[in-house]
C-alpha positions in Angstrom: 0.0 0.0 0.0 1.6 3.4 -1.1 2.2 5.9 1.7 -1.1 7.7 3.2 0.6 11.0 1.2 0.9 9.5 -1.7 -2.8 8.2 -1.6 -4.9 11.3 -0.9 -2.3 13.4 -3.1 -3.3 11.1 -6.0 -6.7 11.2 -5.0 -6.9 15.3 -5.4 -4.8 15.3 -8.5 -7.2 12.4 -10.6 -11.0 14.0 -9.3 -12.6 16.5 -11.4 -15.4 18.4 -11.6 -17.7 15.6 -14.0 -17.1 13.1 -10.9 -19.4 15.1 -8.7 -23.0 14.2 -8.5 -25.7 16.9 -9.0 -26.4 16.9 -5.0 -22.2 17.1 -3.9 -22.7 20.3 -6.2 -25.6 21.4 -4.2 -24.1 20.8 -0.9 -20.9 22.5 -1.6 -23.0 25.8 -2.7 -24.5 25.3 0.2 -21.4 25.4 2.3 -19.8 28.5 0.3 -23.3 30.4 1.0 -23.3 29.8 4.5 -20.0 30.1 5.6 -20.3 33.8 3.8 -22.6 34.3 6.0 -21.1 33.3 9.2 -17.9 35.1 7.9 -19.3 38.0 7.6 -20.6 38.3 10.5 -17.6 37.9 12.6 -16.1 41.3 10.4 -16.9 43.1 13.4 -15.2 40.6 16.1 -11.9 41.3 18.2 -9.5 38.2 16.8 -10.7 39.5 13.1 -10.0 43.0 13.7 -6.6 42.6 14.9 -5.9 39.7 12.4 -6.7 42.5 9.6 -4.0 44.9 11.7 -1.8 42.7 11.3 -2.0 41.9 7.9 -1.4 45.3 6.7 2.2 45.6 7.1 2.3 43.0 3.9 1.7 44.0 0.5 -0.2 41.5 -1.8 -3.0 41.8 -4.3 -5.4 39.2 -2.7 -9.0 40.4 -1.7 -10.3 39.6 1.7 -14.1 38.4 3.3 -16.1 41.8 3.5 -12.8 44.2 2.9 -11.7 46.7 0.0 -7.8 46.0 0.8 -5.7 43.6 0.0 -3.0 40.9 1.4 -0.5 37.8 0.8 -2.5 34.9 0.2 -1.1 33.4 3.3 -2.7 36.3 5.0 -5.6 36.2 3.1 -6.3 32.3 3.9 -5.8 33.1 7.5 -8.0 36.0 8.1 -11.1 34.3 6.3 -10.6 30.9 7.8 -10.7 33.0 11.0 -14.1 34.6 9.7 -15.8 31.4 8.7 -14.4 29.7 12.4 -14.9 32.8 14.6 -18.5 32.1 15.6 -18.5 28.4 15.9 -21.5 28.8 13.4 -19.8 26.9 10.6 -20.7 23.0 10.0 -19.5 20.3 11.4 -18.7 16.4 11.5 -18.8 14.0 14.3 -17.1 10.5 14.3 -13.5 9.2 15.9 -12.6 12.9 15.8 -15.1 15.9 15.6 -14.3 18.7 12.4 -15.1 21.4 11.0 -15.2 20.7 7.7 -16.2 24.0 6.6 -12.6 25.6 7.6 -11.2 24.9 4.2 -14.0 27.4 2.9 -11.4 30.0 3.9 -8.7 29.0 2.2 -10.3 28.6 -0.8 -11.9 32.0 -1.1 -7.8 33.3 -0.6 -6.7 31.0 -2.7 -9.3 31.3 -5.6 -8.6 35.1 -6.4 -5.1 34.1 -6.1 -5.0 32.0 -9.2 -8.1 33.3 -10.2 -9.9 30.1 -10.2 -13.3 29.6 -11.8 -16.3 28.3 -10.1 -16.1 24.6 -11.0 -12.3 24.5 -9.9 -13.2 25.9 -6.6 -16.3 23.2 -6.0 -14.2 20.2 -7.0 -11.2 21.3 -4.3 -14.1 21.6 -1.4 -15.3 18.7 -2.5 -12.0 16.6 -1.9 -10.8 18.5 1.3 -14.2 17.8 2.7 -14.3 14.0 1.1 -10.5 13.3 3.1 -11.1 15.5 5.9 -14.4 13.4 7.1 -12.4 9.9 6.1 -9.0 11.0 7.9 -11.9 11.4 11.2 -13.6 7.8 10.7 -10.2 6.8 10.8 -8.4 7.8 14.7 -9.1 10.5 17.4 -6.4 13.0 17.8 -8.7 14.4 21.1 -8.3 11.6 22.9 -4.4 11.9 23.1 -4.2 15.5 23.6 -4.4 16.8 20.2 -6.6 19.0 18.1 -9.0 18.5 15.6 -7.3 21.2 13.1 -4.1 18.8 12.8 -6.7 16.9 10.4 -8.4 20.2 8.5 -4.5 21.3 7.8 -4.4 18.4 5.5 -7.4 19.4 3.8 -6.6 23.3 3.1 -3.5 21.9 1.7 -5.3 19.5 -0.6 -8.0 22.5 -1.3 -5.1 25.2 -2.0 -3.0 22.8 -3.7 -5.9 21.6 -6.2 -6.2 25.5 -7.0 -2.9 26.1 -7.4 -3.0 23.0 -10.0 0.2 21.5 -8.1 1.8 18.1 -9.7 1.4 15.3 -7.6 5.3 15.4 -6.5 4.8 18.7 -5.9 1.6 17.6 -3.7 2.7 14.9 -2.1 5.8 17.2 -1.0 3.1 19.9 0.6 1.7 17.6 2.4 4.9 16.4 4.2 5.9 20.3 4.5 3.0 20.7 6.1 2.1 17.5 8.6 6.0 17.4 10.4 5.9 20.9 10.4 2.6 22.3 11.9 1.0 20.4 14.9 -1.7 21.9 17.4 -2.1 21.2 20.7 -6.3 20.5 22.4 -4.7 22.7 24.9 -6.2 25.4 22.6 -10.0 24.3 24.1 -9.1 23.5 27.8 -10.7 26.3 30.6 -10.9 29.6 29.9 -11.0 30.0 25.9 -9.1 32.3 23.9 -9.2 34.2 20.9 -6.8 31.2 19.6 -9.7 28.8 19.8 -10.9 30.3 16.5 -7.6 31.3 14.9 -6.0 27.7 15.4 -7.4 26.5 12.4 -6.5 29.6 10.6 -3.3 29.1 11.4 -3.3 26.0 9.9 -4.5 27.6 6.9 -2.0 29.9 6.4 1.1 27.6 7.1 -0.7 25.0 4.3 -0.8 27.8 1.9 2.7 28.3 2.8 3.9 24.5 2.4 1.8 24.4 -0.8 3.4 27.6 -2.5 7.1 26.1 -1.0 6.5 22.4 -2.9 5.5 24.2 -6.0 8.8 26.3 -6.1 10.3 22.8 -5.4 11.2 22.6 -1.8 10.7 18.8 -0.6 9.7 17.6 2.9 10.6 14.1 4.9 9.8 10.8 3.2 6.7 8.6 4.8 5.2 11.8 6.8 2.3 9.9 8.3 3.8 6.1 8.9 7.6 6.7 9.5 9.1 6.0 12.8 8.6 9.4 14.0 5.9 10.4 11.9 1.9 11.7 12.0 0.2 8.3 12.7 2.9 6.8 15.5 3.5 10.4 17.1 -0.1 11.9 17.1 -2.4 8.7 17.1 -0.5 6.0 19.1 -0.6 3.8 15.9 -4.3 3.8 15.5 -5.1 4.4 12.2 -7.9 2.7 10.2 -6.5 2.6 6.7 -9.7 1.1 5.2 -11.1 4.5 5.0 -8.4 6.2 3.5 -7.8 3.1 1.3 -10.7 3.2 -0.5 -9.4 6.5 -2.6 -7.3 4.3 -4.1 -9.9 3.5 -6.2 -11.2 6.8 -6.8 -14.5 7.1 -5.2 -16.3 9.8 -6.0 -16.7 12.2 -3.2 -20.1 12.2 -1.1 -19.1 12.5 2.4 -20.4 16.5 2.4 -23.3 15.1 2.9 -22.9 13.4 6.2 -22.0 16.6 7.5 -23.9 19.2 9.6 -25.2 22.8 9.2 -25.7 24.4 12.4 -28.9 26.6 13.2 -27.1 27.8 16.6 -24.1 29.5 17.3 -22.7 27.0 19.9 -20.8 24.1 19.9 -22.8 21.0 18.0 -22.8 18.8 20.8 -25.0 21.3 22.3 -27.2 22.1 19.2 -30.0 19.2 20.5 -30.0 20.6 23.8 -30.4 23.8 22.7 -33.3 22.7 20.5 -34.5 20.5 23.2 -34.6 23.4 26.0 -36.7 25.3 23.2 -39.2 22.8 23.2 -39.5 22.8 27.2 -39.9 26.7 27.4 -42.8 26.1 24.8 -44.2 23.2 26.7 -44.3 24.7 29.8 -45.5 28.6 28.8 -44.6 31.7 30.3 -42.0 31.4 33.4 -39.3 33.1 34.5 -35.7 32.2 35.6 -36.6 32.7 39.4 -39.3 29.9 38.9 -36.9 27.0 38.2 -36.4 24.6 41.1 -33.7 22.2 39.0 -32.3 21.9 35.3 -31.5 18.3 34.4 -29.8 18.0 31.3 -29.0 13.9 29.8 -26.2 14.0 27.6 -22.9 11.8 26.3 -19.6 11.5 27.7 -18.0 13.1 24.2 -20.5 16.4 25.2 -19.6 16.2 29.2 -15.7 16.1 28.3 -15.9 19.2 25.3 -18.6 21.5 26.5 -19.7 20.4 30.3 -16.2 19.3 32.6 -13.9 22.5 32.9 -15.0 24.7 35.9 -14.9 27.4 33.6 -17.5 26.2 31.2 -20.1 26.5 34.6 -19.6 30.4 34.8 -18.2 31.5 31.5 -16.9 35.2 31.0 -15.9 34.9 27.0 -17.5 34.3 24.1 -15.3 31.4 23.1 -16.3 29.8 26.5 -19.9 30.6 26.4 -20.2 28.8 22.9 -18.7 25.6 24.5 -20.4 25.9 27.1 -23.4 22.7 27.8 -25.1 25.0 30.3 -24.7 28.3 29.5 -26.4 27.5 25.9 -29.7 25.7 27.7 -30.3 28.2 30.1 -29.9 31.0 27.3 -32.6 29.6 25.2 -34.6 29.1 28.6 -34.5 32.6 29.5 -34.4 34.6 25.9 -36.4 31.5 24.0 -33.9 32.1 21.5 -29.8 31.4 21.4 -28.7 33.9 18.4 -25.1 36.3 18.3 -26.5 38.5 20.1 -26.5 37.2 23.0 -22.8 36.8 23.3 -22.6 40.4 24.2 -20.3 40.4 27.5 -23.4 41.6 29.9 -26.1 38.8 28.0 -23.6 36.2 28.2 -23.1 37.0 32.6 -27.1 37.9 32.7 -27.9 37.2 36.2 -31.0 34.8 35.1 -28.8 33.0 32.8 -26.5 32.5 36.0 -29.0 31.9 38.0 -30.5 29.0 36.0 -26.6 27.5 35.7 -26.6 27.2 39.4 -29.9 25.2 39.4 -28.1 22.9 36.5 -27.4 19.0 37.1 -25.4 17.5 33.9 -25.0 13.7 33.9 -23.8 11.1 31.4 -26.8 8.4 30.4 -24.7 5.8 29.2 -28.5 4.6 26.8 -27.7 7.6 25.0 -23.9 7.4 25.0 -24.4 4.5 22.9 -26.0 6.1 20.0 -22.9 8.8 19.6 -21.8 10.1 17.2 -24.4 8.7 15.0 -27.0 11.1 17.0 -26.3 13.9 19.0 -28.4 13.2 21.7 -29.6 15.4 24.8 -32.6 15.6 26.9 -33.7 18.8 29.0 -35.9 18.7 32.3 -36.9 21.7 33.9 -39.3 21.5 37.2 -40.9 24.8 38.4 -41.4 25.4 42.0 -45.2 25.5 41.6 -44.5 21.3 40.7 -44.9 21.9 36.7 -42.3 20.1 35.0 -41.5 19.4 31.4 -39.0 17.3 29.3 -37.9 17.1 25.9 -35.2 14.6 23.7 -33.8 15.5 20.8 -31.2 13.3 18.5 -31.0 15.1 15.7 -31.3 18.8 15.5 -31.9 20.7 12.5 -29.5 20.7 10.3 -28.9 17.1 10.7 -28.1 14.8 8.1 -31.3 13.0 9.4 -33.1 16.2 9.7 -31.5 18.7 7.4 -31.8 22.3 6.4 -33.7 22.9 3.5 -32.2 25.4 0.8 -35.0 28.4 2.2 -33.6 27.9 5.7 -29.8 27.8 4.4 -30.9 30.9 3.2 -32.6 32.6 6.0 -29.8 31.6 8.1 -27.6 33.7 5.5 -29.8 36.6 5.8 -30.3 36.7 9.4 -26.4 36.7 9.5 -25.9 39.4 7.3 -28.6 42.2 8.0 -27.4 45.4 8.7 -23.8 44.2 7.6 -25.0 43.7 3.2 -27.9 45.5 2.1 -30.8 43.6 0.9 -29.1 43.9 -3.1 -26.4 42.5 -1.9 -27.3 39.7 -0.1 -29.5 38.8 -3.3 -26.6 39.2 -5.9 -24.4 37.0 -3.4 -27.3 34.3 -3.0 -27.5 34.4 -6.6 -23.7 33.7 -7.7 -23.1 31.3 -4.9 -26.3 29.0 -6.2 -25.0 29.5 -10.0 -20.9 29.7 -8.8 -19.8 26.7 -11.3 -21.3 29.4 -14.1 -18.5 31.7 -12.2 -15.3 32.3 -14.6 -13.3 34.2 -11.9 -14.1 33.8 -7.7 -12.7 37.2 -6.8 -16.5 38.1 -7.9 -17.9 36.6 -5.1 -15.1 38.7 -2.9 -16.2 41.1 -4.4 -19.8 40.8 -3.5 -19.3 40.8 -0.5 -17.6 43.6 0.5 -18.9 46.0 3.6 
């Protein structure tokens, strides 16, 4: 069996745009439209600000998400990665590891105007990062020895900027090496008290792959047998746990599908809390009008990979920051309890300590049901229980939120979604001309157009 490099490197070079079914098509617009969307609504946000600061200082001629100037490409792929990630609002995938696929979005709308890609050039290379990112998480956890998810979605904005930049496959399988010795990422970035980093990790991974993928094409090589040598990805990262049947099946060139296993999130938290959220929804409407002050107990069933991410750190049970409050179990129930809503908004610094909201996190008990346990990560599981003082008490379960695979958006709800995002940030023109080249963007000869739409 070749090396794992040599495998997914082939795979990118050999898959075109004819191998894509009508619905991978579909999906991908779907992705590009709503990661516009949650891009450009982080414009405003701290980490982006100061990301664009920074970038100033180095002269290039690629566009950026929502912004007239320009930057290096490298800069470029890191600001709007950061965009797409900021919110935690972009999609997601669930197996051995947890992604979000969604990152490479960013990187391709740098690297696009950079080669000034057409439409149908940037569909196929979302189509293969997304196809290897969700076969390289069927295949080992990183979380579960201490690394992060993004070591897995730098291979996949290498294999999305090198498809664009129309490397050889020497010249590919090279990046990749560059790129998987060179740039690992701690889980540290997740533990306690978040960070702007939480958002920008993946970024960063963005920005060295564009890096490793313009050094391979000038003809700079990296280390032989980057994932199986003695030192290398699988032995170092993973322990030695690597399921090669998923990865092995590119061999034969399967056409990519996995897009649509993934997830499209109608909350801005953290997916292992979208059912909850949902759930807690349907228990404010069950019960009627009540407020905060007359909850006796929240009990909230969940899995152990939800207690471990968004429920175990003492910070997540009286979060200060945004990035905490969006991985945080509790905080996101006892939101939609008290507002009967979860949407940006509230992760203004006084919504996100609102004393109710506090209140109700107090009156939270979080356990592990081991019955639902067993149906992760094929359902997302959670069930909410509030109990008034007066004795009223309600319950609701939810497995598969909207958004769902098993319970998916449709195209007029990807849209709202969009909208919602970006009113009072596009005008309503705008936001029709961009919904209109994203659904028709294989008709696209040049993707700076859509960076161009979407300017502020």
């Amino acid at each position: 069996m070749p090396e794992l490099s040599e495998i997914i490197a082939k795979y990118t070079m050999e898959v075109g745009f004819d191998d894509l079914s009508g619905n991978v098509v579909k999906e991908v617009k779907r992705r590009i439209l709503d990661s516009i969307g949650v891009a450009l609504a982080s414009y405003s946000a701290e980490p982006v600000k100061y990301a664009r600061i920074a970038s100033m200082g180095f002269k290039g001629n690629v566009p950026i998400l929502g912004y007239l100037n320009t930057t290096t490409v490298d800069w470029a792929a890191f600001i709007d990665t950061l965009m797409v990630r900021y919110l935690d609002f972009n999609d997601t995938y669930l197996s051995k590891e947890p992604l979000h696929p969604s990152d490479i979005i960013g990187t391709a709308l740098a690297v696009g105007p950079y080669v000034k890609a057409n439409g149908r050039d940037l569909v196929v290379a979302l189509a293969i990062g997304y196809e290897v990112g969700v076969r390289l998480c069927d295949s080992a956890s990183l979380r579960l020895r201490g690394w992060d998810h993004v070591n897995y979605t730098g291979i996949s904005h290498v294999l999305t900027a090198g498809k664009l930049m129309k490397l050889n496959l020497n010249e590919l399988v090279n990046a990749i090496s560059i790129h998987v010795t060179s740039h690992i990422t701690t889980r540290q970035t997740r533990v306690g008290e978040l960070s702007h980093w939480k958002a920008a990790a993946t970024a960063n991974q963005a920005r060295n792959a564009v890096f490793s993928v313009i050094a391979a094409s000038s003809g700079l090589t990296g280390p032989s047998k980057p994932f199986e040598g003695e030192m290398g990805f699988i032995r170092q990262l993973l322990g030695g746990e690597f399921d090669f049947s998923h990865i092995k099946d590119l061999e034969n060139l399967v056409k990519p599908t996995l897009i649509l296993k993934t997830y499209i999130k109608p909350y801005p938290v953290e997916y292992h809390a979208q059912s909850a959220v949902e759930a807690a929804l349907k228990v404010r409407s069950s019960l009627g009008p009540f407020n905060a002050d007359d909850v006796d107990q929240v009990e909230v069933r969940t899995f152990k990979a939800a207690y471990d991410i968004i429920v175990k750190d003492p910070e997540k049970w009286d979060p200060k920051t945004k990035e905490t409050a969006d991985h945080s179990l509790m905080w996101a129930v006892a939101t939609a309890l008290v507002n009967g809503d979860l949407w940006l908004t509230h992760y203004e610094y006084d919504r996100i300590r609102d004393p109710r909201v506090l209140m109700l996190i107090k009156r939270t008990r979080v356990e592990v049901d081991p019955e639902l346990d067993k149906l992760y990560p094929s359902a997302v599981p959670n069930v909410v229980r509030v109990r008034l003082k007066d004795g009223r008490e309600a319950e609701a379960r939810v497995d598969y939120p909207k958004g769902h695979p098993m319970n998916p958006m449709t195209d007029e709800e990807v849209e709202y979604k969009f909208r919602r995002l970006t009113t009072g940030i596009l005008t309503r023109s705008q936001q029709d001309r961009l919904i209109k080249m994203v659904w028709s963007i294989d008709e696209v000869e040049d993707v700076t157009q859509v960076i161009k739409g979407t300017v502020i």
